[in-house]
PAMI-588513 format. One record per residue: residue in one letter; x negated, y, z negated of N, C-alpha, C, O, CB in turn; residue number from 1. Coordinates in steps of 0.2 Angstrom, whole numbers, plus 5000, padded with zeros to 4 digits. Each point is the difference from the previous one (the first is absolute). Glycine has a CB too. Layout:
N
type,nu,nv,nw,cau,cav,caw,cu,cv,cw,ou,ov,ow,cbu,cbv,cbw,seq
a,X,Y,Z,X,Y,Z,X,Y,Z,X,Y,Z,X,Y,Z,NUM;
...
//
This chain:
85
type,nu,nv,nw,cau,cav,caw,cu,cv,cw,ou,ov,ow,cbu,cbv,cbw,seq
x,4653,5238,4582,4998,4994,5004,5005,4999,5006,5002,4994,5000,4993,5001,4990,1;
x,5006,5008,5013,5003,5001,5007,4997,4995,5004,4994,4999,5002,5008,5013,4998,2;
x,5004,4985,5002,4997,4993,5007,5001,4993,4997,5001,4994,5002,4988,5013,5004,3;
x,5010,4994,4989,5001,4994,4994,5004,4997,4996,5002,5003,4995,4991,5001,5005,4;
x,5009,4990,5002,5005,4996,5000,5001,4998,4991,4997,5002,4996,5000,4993,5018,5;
x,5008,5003,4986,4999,4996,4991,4999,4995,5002,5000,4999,5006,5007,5004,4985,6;
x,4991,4991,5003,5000,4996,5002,5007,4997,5000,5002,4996,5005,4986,5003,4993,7;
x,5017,5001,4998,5009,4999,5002,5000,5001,5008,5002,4996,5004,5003,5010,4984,8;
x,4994,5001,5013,5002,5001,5007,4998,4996,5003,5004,4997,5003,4997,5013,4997,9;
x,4992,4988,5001,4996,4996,5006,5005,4992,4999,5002,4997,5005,4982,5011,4994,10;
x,5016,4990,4994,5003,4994,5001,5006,4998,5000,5002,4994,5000,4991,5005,4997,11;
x,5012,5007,5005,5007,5000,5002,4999,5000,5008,5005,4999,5004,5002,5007,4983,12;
x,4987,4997,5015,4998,5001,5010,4999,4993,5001,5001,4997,5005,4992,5016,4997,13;
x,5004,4984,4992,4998,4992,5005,5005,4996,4999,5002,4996,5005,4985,5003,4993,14;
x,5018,5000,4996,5006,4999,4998,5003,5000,5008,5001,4995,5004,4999,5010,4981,15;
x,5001,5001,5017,5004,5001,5005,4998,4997,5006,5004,4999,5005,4999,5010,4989,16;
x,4990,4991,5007,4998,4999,5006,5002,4991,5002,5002,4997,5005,4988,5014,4995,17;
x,5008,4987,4994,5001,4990,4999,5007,4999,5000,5003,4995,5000,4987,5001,4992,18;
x,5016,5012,5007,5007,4999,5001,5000,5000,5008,5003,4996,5003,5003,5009,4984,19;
x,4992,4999,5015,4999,5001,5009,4998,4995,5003,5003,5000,5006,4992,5010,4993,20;
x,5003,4986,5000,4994,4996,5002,5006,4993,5001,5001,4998,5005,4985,5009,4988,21;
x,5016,4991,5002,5005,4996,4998,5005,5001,5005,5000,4996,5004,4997,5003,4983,22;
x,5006,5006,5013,5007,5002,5005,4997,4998,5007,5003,4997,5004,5003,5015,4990,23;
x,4987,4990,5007,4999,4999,5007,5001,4994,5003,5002,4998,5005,4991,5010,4993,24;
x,5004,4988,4995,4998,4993,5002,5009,4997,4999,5002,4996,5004,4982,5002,4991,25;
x,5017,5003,5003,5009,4998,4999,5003,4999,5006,5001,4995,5004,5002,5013,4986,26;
x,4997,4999,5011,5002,5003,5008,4999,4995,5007,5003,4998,5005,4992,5015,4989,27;
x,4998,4986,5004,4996,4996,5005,5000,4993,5000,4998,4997,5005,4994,5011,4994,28;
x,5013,4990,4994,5001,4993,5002,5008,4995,5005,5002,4996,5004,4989,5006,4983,29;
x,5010,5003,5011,5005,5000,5005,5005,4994,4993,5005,4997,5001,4987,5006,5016,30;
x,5007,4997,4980,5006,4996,4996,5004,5003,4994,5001,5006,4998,4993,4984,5005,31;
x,5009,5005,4996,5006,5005,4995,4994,5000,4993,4995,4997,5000,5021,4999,5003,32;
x,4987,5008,4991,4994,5003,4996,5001,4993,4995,4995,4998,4997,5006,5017,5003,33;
x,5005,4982,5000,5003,4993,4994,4994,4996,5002,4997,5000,4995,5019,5000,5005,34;
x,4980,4997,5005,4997,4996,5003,4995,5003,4999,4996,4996,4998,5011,5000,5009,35;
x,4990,5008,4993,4993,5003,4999,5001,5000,4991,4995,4998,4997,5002,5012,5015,36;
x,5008,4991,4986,4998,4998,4991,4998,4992,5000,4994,4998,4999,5017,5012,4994,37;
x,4994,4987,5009,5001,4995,4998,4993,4995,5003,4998,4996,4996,5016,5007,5003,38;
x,4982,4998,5007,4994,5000,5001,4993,5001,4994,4995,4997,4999,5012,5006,5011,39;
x,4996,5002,4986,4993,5002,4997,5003,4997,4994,4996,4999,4995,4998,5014,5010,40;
x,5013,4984,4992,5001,4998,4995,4997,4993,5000,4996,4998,4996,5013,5010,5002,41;
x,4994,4987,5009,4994,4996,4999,4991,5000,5001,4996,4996,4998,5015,5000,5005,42;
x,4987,5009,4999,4994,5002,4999,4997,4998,4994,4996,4996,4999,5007,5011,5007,43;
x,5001,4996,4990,4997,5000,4993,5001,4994,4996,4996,4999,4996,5004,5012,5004,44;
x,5006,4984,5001,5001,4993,5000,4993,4996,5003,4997,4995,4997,5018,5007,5004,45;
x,4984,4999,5002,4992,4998,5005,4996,5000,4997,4996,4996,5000,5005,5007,5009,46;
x,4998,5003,4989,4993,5003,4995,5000,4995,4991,4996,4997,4997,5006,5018,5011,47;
x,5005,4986,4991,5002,4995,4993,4998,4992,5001,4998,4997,4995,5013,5012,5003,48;
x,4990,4989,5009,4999,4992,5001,4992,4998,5000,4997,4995,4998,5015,5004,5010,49;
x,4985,5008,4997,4991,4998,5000,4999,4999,4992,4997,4996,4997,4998,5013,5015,50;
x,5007,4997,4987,5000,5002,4993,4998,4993,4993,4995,5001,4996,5014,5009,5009,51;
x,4996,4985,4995,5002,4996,4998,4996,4995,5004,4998,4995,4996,5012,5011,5000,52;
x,4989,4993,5008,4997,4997,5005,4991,4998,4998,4996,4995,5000,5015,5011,5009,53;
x,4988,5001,4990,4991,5001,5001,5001,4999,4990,4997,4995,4997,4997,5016,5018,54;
x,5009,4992,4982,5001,4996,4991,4999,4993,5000,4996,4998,4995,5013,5009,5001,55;
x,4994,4988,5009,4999,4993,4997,4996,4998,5004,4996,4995,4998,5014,5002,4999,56;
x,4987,5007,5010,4992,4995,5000,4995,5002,4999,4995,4997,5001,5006,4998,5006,57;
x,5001,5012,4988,4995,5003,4994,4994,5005,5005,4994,5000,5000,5006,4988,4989,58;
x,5005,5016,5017,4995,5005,5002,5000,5006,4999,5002,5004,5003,4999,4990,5004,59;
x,4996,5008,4988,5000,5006,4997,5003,5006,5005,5004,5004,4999,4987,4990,4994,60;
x,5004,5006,5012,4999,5007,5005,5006,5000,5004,5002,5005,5000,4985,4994,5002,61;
x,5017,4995,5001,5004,4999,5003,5004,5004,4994,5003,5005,5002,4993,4985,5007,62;
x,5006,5007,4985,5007,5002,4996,4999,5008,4999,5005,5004,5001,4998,4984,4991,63;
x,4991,5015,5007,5000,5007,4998,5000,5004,5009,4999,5005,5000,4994,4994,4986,64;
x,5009,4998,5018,5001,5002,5007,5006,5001,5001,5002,5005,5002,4990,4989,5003,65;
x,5011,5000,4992,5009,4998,5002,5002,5006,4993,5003,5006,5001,4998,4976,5003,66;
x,4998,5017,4992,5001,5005,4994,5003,5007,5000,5006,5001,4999,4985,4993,4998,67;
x,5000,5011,5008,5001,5004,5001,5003,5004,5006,5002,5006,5001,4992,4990,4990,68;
x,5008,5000,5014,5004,5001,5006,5009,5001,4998,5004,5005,5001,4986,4985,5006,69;
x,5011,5002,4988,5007,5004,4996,5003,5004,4996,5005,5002,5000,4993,4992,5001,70;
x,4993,5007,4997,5001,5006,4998,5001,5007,5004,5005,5003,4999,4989,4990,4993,71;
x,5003,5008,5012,5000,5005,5006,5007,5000,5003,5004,5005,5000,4983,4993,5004,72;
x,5016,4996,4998,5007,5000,5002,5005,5002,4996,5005,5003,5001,4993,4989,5006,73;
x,5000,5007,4986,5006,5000,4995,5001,5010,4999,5005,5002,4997,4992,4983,4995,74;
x,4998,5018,5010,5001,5006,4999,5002,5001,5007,5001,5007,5000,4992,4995,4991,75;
x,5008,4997,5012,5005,5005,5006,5007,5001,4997,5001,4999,4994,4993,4995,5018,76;
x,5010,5009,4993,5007,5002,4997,5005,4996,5000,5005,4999,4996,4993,5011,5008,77;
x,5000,4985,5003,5006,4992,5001,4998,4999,4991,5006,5000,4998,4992,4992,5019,78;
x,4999,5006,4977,5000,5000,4995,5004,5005,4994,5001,4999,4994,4989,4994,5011,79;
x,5013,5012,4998,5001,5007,4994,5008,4996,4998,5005,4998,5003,4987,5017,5004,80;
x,5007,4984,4986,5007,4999,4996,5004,5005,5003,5005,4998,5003,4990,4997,4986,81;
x,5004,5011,5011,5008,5004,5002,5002,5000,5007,5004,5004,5003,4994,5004,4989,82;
x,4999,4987,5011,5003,4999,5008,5008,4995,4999,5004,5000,5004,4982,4999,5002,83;
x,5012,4998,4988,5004,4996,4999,5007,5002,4994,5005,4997,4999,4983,4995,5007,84;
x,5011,5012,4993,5005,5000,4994,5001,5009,5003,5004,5003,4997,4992,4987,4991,85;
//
């Protein structure tokens, strides 16, 4: 089967291209990287407050919005435990 990717291989290519992609935009912001973390960490402090927010006036759609957005942020790498130890 010549031409044909694994699927491992294809998802260490997209793995890499969203690492690409990230440098670019880094690059492009022109600030130091401490400040682009510290941005998406409140991010997700934002997402935790809607979060909490749409719980007490009981908006369903709104908390599973806020929910899964934190969720989406909490997986980037500014979250990876061995950054830090």
């Amino acid at each position: 089967m010549r031409g044909v990717r694994s699927q491992a291989a294809a998802s260490d290519g997209r793995a890499t291209d969203r690492a690409q992609a990230r440098c670019r935009c880094a690059d492009a912001a022109h600030s130091p990287p401490g400040s682009i973390v510290r941005c998406i960490v409140r991010l997700d402090e934002t997402c935790r407050d809607v979060r909490n927010a749409a719980r007490v006036i009981g908006d369903s759609v709104l908390y599973k919005k806020a929910e899964t957005a934190s969720a989406i942020i909490k997986r980037d790498i500014v979250f990876a435990a061995s950054l830090y130890y």
